[in-house]
N, C-alpha and C positions, 0 to 999 in steps of 0.2 A: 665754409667758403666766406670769406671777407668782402665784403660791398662795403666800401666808406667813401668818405671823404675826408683831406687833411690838407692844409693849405704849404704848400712851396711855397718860399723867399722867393723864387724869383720869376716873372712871367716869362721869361727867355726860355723858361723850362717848358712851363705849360705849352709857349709858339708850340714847340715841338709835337705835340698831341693836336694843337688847334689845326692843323693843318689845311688845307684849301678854304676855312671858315676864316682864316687870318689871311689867307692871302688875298680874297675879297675884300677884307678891310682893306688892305694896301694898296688891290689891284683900281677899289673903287667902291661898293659898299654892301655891307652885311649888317647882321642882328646879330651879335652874340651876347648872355650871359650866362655868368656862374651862379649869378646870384640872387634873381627872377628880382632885378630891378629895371627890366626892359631893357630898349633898345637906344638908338641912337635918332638926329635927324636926318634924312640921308644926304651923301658923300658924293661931290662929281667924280668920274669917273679919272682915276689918277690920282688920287687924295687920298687920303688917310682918317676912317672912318674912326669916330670920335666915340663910339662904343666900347665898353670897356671891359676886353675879355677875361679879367680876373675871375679863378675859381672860388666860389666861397668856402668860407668854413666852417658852416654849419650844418650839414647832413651827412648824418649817419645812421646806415640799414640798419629795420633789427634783426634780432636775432631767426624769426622766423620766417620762412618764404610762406609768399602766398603767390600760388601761380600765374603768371600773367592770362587774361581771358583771352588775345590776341595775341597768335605770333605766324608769321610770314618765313621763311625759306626767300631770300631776292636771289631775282636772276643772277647769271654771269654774266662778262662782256664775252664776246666770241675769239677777240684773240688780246694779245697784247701789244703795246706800242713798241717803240725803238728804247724808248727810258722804262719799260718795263708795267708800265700803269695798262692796267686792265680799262678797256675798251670795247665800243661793237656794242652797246646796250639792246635791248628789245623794246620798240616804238611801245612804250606802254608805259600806266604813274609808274609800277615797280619798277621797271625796269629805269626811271627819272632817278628813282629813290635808291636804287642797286647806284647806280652812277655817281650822286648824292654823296652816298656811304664808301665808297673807294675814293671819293675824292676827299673824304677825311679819315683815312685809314692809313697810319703813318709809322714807320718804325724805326729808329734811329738806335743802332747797336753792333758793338765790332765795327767794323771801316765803312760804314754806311751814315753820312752827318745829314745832319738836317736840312745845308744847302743841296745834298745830293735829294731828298725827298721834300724842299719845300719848290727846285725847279721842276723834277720828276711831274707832281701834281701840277704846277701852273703850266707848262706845256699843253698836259695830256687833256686838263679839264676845264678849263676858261677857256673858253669864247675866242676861235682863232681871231674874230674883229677886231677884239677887244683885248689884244696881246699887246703891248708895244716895249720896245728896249728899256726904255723908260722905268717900265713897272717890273720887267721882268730883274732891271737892279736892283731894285728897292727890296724887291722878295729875297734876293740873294743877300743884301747888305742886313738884312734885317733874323736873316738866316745864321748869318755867320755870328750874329752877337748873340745868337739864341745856342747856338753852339756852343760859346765862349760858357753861357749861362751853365750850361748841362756840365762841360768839362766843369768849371768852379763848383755845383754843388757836388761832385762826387771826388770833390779833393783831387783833381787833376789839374795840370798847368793846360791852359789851352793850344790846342793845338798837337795834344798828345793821344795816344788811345786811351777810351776809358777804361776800366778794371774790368777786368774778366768778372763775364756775367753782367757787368751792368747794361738795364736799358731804359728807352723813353719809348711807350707804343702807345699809342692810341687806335680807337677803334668806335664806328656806332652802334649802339644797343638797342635804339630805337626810334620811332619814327611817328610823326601823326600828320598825315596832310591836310593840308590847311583850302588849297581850292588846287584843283588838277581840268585840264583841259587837252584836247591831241596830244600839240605841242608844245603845253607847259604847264610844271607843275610847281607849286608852295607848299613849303614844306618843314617843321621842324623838323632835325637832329636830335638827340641824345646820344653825345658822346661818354667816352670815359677813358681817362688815361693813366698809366700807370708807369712809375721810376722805381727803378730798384739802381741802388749805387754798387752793386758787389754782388758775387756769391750769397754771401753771408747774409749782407744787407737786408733788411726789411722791404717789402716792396709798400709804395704810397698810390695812392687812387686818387681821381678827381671826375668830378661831373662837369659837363657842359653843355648847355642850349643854343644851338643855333638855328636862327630861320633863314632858307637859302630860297634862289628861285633857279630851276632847270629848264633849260629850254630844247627844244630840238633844231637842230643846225644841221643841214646836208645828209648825214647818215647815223648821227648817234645823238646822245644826249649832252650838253655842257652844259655847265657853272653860268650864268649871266649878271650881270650889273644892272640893266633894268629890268630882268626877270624878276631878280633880289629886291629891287624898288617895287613891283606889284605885289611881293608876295609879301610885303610887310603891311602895304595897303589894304589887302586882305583879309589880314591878320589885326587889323585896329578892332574891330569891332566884338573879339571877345578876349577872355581872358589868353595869357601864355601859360601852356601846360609847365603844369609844377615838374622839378624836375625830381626824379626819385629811380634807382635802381631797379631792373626787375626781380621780382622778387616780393619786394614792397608792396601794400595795396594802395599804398596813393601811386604805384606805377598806372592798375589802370585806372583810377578814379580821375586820374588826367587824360586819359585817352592814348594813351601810348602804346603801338605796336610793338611787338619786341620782334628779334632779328634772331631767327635760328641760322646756325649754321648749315652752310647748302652740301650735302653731302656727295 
């Protein structure tokens, strides 16, 4: 089983994996790297966080797994929305951290583009307050060039279907909370997303860290803008977990949860 990392041309591609962690940047602010060179300073809300989600290109698994000493099962939501995003979390951190993780869980393949799942998530999981037309174009306009990005690396004219079998999915692997309360939790991410252009094609992997803040709103869990402002407050005072595949043993000597699948 392949755990790497390998660096894309073009971040338009990555958007597509960063999912709800990029749309914070746009919608107002977030922590993300690739590259464990931190974070940003924060972003009012409506602005375009100055963080810079580039994946690095220098980690890669080895050969041997060591098994992670930490792994969790997260809840489900209880049903789904009208755009199809899983909802309904459980008043609990997991169930912050289930929410968390579906809001950067993203798949762009066959007639499904990235505008269709980067609105999908900002709907479902930001902060109905903290929605406005505004921002919800910028995600869209910012989607659509990230589209452009995907069709171009796999040799399509944009605006075309991609080749059979290709796709862009992202997904998180693991998790380490940072400080948790009722109604809210800090939390890093560890994503991973993966491109394949074809059939044939090879598929590519990449890691990513983000720290997000969840809060609790009316009856379930969302994304926040100043949630994301404490939960980086929080986080000043030690190091940011390295990021590493599970598998790896710096996965736990960071502290990283890993995400079983919930059967």
């Amino acid at each position: 089983m392949g755990r790497t990392r390998s660096t894309w041309s073009s971040k338009g591609v990555w958007f597509a994996g960063a999912a709800l962690a990029a749309v914070l940047a746009l919608t107002g602010y977030a922590v993300l790297s690739g590259d464990g060179d931190g974070g940003a300073a924060p972003g009012k809300a409506g602005s375009t966080s100055s963080a810079d989600p580039s994946p690095s290109e220098s980690y890669a698994a080895p050969e041997d797994w060591t098994e992670p000493e930490r792994w969790v099962a997260l809840p489900r939501g209880k049903r789904t929305d009208e755009r199809g995003s899983e909802v309904g979390f459980p008043h609990t951190a997991e169930g912050a951290v289930a929410m968390a993780a579906a809001a950067n869980t993203t798949v762009v393949e066959g007639e499904t583009t990235n505008v269709d799942e980067q609105l999908r998530l900002y709907y479902g999981y930001i902060g109905q307050a903290e929605q406005s037309p505004e921002a919800a174009e910028r995600v869209e306009l910012a989607a659509i060039d990230s589209d452009k990005a995907i069709a171009r690396s796999m040799g399509v004219t944009p605006g075309q279907p991609l080749p059979t079998g290709a796709y862009v999915r992202g997904n998180v692997v693991g998790y380490k909370v940072i400080k948790e309360s009722a109604d809210e939790v800090s939390v890093y991410l560890l994503s991973r997303v993966v491109q394949k252009g074809g059939e044939t094609a090879p598929e590519k992997a990449s890691y990513s860290r983000t720290l997000i803040g969840a809060q609790w709103q009316g009856q379930d869990w969302k994304l926040s803008v100043p949630a994301t402002r404490r939960a980086q407050e929080a986080a000043q005072d030690e190091p940011e977990p390295e990021m590493a595949a599970p598998g790896d043993v710096e996965f736990n000597g960071a502290g990283w949860t890993a995400i079983r699948e919930a059967s």
